[in-house]
C-alpha positions in Angstrom: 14.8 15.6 -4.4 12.7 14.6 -7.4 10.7 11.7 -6.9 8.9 10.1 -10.1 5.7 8.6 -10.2 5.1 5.6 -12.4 2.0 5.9 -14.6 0.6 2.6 -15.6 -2.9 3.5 -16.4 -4.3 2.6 -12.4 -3.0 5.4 -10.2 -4.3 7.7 -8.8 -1.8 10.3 -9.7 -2.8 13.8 -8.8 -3.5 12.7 -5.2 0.0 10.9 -5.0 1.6 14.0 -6.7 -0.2 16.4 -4.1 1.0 14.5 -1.1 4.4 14.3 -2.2 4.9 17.8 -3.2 3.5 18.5 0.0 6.0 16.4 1.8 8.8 18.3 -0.3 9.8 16.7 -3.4 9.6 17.7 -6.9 7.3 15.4 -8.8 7.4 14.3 -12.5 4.7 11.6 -13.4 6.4 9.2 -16.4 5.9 5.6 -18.3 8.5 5.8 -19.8 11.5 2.8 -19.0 14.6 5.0 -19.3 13.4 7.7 -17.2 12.5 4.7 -14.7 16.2 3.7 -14.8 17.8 7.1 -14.1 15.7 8.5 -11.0 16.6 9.5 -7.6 13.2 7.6 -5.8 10.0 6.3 -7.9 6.6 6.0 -6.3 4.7 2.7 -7.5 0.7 3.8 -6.9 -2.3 1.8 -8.2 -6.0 1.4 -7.6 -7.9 -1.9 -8.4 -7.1 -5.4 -9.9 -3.9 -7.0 -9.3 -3.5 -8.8 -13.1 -5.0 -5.4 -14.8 -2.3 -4.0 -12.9 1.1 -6.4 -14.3 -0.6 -5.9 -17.3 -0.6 -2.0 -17.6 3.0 -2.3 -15.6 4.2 -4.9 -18.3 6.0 -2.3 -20.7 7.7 -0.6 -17.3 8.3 -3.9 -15.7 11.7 -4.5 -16.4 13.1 -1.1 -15.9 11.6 -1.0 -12.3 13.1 -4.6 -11.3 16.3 -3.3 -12.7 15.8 0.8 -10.7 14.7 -1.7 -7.2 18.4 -2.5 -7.1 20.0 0.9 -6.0 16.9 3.1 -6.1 14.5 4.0 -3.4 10.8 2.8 -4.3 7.5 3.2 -2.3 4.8 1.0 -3.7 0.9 2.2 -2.5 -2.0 -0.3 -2.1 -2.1 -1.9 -5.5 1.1 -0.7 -6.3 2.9 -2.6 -2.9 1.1 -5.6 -3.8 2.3 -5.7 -7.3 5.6 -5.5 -5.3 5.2 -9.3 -4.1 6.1 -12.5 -5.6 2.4 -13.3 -6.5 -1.2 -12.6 -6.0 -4.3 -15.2 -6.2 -6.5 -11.9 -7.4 -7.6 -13.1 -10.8 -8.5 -16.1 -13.1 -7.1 -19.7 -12.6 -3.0 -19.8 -11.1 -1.5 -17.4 -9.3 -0.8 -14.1 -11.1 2.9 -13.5 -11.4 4.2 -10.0 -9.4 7.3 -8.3 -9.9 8.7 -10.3 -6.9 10.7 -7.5 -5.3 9.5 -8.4 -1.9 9.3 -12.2 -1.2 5.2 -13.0 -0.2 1.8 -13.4 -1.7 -1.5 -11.8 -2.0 -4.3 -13.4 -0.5 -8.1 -12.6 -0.1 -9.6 -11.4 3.4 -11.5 -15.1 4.4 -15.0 -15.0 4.4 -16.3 -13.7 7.8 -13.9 -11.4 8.6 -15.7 -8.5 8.1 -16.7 -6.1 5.5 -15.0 -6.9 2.9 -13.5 -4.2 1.2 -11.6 -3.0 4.4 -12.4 0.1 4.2 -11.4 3.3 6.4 -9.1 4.2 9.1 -7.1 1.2 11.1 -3.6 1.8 13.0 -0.6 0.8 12.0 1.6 -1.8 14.6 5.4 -0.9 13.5 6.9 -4.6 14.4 10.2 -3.8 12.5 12.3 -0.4 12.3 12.4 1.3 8.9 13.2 5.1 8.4 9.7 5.7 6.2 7.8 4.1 9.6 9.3 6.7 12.2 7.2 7.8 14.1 3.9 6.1 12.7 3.7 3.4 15.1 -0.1 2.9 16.5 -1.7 5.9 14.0 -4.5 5.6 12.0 -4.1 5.8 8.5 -6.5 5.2 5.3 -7.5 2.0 4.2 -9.7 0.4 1.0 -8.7 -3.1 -0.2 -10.4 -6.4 -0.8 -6.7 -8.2 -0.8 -3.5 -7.8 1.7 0.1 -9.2 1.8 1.4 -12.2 3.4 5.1 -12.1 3.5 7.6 -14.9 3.8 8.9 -14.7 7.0 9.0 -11.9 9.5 11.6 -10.0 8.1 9.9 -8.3 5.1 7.0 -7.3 7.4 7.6 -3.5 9.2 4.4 -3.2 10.4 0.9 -5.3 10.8 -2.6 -4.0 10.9 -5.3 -6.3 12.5 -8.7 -6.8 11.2 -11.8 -8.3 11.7 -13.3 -7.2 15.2 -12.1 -7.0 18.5 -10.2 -10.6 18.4 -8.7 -9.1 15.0 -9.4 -12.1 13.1 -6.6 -11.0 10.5 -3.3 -9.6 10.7 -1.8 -8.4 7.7 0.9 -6.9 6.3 0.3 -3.3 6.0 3.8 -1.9 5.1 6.5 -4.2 4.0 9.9 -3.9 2.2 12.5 -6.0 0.5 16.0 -7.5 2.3 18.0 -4.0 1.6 15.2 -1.5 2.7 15.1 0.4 -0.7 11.6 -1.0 -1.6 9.0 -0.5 0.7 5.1 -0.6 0.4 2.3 0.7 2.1 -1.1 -1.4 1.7 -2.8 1.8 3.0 -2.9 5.3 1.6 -0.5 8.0 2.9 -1.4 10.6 0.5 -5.3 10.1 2.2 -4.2 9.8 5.5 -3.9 13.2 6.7 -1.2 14.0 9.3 0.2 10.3 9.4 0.6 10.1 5.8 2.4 13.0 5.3 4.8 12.1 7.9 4.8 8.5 5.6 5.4 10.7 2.5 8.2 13.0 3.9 10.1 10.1 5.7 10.3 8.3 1.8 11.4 11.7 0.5 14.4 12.2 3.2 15.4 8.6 3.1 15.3 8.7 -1.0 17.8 11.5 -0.5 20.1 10.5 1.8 20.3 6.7 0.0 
């Protein structure tokens, strides 16, 4: 299956492209909207500020709100939060996602820990989803200053804790939309050694059997 990565100007594509070749898809890297609309899966990755982001996403934005109806899509860190209906990253009101998954983005509260989280944490699967199997309770990679809250229970699949022993926060570390063709990983598989490629290739069998 080919699997197309979406280059915004914030990805870290050679990484993403080595992990998913690994996992066994072909990999084409692309901005551009029409080959958005026509591909079998598309991978959403991003490093760094959520409104630099939508900004860089902004000529791409349409064609992947129109792809996230039929079309499997795996957002990664920044990329899954610019999957959600807003994030308070940024100057003055909320900035405005591409509100394919219903939740916000909030800031880890002050004296939770180090803030980035940074570095390995488990994943708690709370709700089945075919790119989760067989994840539940491993450790996988981590950096972000931000994570998703999601409406209501349903858009979470699985929670990370942070912030000591008592956990302090829970967050949403892999989410997805009502029909299960958009999902998001706030951590990053293609860093997270045997867990993440187990991540990868569960996207790349479900993209081809959707």
């Amino acid at each position: 299956m080919e699997v197309r990565i979406v280059d915004y100007g914030l990805g870290n594509l050679r990484s993403v492209t080595r992990g998913l070749e690994r996992a066994g898809a072909s990999v084409e890297v692309t901005d551009e909207p029409a080959e958005i609309d026509d591909a079998e899966a598309l991978v959403l990755p991003g490093v760094g500020a959520f409104e630099e982001g939508m900004e860089g996403a902004s000529e791409v934005r349409d064609a992947l709100v129109d792809a996230a109806e039929d079309t499997p899509l795996l957002g990664v860190c920044l990329g899954m939060q610019m999957l959600m209906t807003e994030s308070e990253e940024g100057e003055g009101d909320a900035a405005e996602g591409l509100g394919l998954v219903e939740g916000r983005v909030v800031r880890f509260p002050d004296g939770v820990g180090k803030v980035p989280h940074m570095g390995w944490n488990t994943v708690d699967v709370e709700n089945d989803h075919p790119v989760v199997e067989g994840v539940d309770g491993e450790h996988v990679y981590f950096v972000h200053s931000y994570y998703a809250t999601t409406e209501d229970g349903e858009e979470t699949v699985a929670e990370t804790g942070y912030g000591g022993e008592d956990d302090t926060v829970r967050f949403s570390s892999v989410v997805t939309n009502r029909r299960g063709n958009v999902v998001g990983t706030q951590f990053h598989p293609e860093k997270s050694g045997v867990a993440g490629l187990r991540v990868l290739r569960n996207f790349v069998e479900f993209g081809s059997g959707y």
